[in-house]
C-alpha positions, -999 to 999 in steps of 0.1 A, spaced: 608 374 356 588 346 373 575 354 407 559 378 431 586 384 462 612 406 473 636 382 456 620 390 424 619 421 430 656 423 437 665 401 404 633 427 384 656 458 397 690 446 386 675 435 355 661 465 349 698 481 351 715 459 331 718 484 297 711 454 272 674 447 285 656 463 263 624 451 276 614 434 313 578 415 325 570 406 354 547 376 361 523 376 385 551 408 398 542 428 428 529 462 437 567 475 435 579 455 406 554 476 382 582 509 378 606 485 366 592 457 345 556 450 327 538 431 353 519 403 335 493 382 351 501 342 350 499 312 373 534 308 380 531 276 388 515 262 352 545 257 327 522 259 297 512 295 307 542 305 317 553 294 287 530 312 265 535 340 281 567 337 276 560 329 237 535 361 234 564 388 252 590 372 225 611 365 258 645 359 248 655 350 289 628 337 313 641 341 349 623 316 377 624 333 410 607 310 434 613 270 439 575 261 429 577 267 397 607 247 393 596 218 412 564 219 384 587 214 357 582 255 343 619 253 333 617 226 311 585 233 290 599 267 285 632 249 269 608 226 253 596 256 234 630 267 230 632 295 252 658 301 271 654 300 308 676 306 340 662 279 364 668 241 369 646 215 356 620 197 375 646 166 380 672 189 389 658 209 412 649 174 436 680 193 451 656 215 469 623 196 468 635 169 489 662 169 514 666 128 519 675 136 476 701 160 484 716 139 509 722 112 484 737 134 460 762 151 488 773 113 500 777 104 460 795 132 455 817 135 484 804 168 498 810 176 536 774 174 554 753 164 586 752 130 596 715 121 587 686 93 587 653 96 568 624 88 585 585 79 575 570 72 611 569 83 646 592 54 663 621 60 640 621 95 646 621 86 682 651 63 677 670 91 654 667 121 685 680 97 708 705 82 690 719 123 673 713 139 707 701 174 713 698 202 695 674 178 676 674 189 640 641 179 622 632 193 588 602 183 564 618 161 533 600 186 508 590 221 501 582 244 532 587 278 519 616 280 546 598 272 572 598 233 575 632 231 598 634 230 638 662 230 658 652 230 697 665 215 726 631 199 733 626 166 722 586 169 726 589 197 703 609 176 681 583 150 677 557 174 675 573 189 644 577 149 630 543 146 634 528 175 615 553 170 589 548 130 586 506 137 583 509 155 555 506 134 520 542 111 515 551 125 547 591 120 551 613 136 576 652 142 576 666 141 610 702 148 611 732 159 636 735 196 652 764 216 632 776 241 655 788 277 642 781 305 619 759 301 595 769 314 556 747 314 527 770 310 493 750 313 458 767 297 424 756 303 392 759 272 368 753 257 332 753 226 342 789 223 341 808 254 348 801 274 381 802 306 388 800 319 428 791 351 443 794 372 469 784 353 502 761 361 528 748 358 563 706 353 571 687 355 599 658 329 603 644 329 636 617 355 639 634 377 671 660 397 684 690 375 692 675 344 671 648 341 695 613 328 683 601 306 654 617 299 622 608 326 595 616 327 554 641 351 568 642 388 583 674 397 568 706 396 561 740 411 552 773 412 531 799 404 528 813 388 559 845 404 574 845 374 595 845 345 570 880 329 559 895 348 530 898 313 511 862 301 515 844 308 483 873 291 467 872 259 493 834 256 490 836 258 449 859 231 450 852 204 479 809 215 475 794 231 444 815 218 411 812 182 430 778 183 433 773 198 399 794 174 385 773 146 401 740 157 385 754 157 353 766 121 355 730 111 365 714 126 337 703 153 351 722 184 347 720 213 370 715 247 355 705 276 376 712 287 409 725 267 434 720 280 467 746 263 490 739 270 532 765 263 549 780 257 587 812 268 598 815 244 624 844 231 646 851 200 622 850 222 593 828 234 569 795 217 564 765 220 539 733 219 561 715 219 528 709 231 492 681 256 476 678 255 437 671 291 434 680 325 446 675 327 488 654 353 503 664 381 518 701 374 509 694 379 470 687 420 480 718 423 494 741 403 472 728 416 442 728 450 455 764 443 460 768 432 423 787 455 396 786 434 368 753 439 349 732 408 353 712 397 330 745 390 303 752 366 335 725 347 337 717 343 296 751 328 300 741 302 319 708 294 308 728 292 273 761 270 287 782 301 283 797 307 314 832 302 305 830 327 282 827 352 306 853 378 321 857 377 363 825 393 382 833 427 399 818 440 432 811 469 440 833 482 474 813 489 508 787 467 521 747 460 519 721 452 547 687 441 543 657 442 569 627 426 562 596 443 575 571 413 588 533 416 591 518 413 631 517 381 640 536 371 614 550 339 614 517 328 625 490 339 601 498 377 593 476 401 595 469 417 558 451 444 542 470 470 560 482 504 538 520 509 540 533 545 544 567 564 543 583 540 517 590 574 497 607 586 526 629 557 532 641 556 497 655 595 502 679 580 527 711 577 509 716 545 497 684 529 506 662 505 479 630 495 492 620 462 475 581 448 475 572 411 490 542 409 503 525 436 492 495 446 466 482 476 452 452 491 476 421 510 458 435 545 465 466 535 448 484 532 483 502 500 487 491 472 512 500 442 532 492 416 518 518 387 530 535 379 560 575 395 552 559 427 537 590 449 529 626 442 524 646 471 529 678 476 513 708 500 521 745 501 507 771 517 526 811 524 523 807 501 558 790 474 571 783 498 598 770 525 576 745 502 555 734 489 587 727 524 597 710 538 566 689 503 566 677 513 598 669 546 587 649 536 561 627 513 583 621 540 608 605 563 576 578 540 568 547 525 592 529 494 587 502 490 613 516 461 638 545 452 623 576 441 636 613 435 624 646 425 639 667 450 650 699 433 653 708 424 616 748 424 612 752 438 646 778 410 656 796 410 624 800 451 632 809 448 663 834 417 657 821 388 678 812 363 654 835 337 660 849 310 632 856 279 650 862 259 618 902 260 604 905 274 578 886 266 546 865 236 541 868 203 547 871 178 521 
């Protein structure tokens, strides 16, 4: 396993249950990984150690956890060296690393989306606002850990985000239309030709109670979604994810991996507001939490181009709920080197998984922060009301020094007012 989050964590721990692992690493890992899975140290971005590494284990699956890696081609040495590896290659995984890409691909392939325009100075941006209207969307063509997206009502704001995004080296910006609705994150596994989807979720980005506040990597998230169309997995296989998988692999470069699909469920119908080409953070705790079918078999399959071969998935009943503890001041510069207590204590509360992100081992041997989304906790339930409930029971066992989370995850899904405007299933 490839990375150092609560994603990885997550995909360490149902690893780790899967009965045919006989063995697990984790590279660089985290300080709540090391229970679970060897932790290895490695530059995670550096395909030639990864691959040796790799090589030295006798590794017969290399999972890639964060987008990075895959950007820096780690993927592809490691099937160079003929190992094999769940992740995209570098040329695949443009999906992710630039947005003005994927919007290519979703026009060539037919794929509902934003209405966009691609922008490399200040006076087309200008043009662009104007011409979509507000809520100005604005996002940074490449990799922004999450955080490279605003959507405000304030055009200076707007500009202000062009502007730092634009100074950077090759600076490119997408601006593209507002999609109104509720937001869904949908995760398909591939080989490149056949696709697998799971169980979809709901995120929360923005940094506050209510979605007030900045844009964050996320502070948490549920499933599934009582709300969403029964049909939509199906719809969005067939009018979003086997198009666009199709489409890579008529360009020469096939997509294997995970492709993360957010989506809009707007008035017009459904909408992709853009692709990730790996496992999303903090949805990945609580849809693989959610998962019954052992995992790793899965993923070998696709890394292998066996996914056909395999029986249905099966989900476990009930519901999950993550909530991500941040560090203060987090998602300014967070405050680190904080020790964490009570995460014992959280994990006695039925049903609760407390998974490491930011976090390293401190000299005592008591974990400490050491990121800005510190925690991710993790709670099953027979309801979505009850994992909230034991989600927020395991928060309230454990204290971090300043630090904050939202205290609203899945609260309108419980309580019924999330409203689907879009008809039903996706537009084609």
């Amino acid at each position: 396993m490839v990375g150092a989050g609560a994603r990885e964590h997550a995909l360490v721990s149902a690893l780790a249950n899967d009965p045919s692992v006989e063995e697990l690493f984790a590279a660089p890992g985290n300080a709540g990984m090391g229970s679970q899975a060897e932790l290895l140290d490695v530059d995670a971005n550096d395909p030639n150690a990864v691959t040796a590494l790799a090589q030295q284990v006798h590794a017969d699956l290399v999972v890639v956890g964060p987008e990075a890696p895959l950007v820096a081609g780690v993927a592809d040495a490691l099937r160079e060296a003929g190992i094999a590896c769940f992740g995209p290659s570098a040329a695949a995984a443009e999906l992710e690393a630039s947005k003005a890409f994927a919007k290519q691909v979703m026009h060539s392939a037919g794929v509902p989306t934003a209405r966009a325009g691609v922008a490399t100075d200040i006076d087309t941006v200008s043009m662009m606002l104007q011409e979509f209207g507000a809520p100005h969307v604005v996002k940074d063509d490449g990799l922004a850990a999450g955080k490279g997206v605003v959507v405000t009502d304030d055009f200076d704001e707007a500009i202000a985000h062009a502007q730092e995004c634009l100074a950077k080296p090759n600076g490119r910006i997408v601006i593209e239309e507002f999609l109104d609705g509720p937001e869904v994150s949908l995760f398909c596994i591939t080989d490149g030709v056949t696709v697998v989807p799971l169980q979809p979720a709901q995120d929360f980005k923005r940094v506050g109670d209510g979605d007030a506040g900045p844009n964050t990597g996320g502070m948490g998230a549920y499933t599934p979604l009582p709300w969403a169309p029964a049909n939509l997995v199906d719809d969005v296989v067939r009018t979003v994810a086997q198009p666009t998988i199709d489409e890579m692999a008529r360009r020469g470069t096939p997509f294997a991996g995970l492709l993360y699909i957010g989506l809009a469920l707007t008035s017009r119908g459904t909408r992709v507001i853009e692709f990730n080409a790996r496992f999303g953070d903090p949805e990945t705790q609580v849809v693989l939490a959610s998962l019954k079918t052992p995992l790793a078999g899965v993923l070998h399959a696709a890394a292998i181009g066996g996914l056909a071969e395999l029986p249905p998935l099966e989900w476990y009943e009930g519901a999950a709920v993550t909530v991500v503890i941040a560090a203060e001041n987090y998602p300014g510069t967070p405050v680190t080197g904080d020790p964490i207590t009570g995460i014992d204590d959280a994990e006695n509360v039925e049903g609760v998984q407390v998974l490491h992100a930011g976090t390293k081992t401190g000299p005592d041997g008591v974990p400490v922060s050491a990121g800005g989304r510190v925690l991710s906790v993790v709670a099953q339930g027979a309801t979505l009301a009850e994992a909230r409930d034991n989600a927020y029971d395991g928060v309230n066992a454990i204290f971090l020094r300043g630090s904050h989370y939202r205290s609203d995850i899945a609260d309108k899904a419980i309580e019924g007012t999330i409203f689907q405007t879009a008809p039903q299933g996706a537009d084609s």
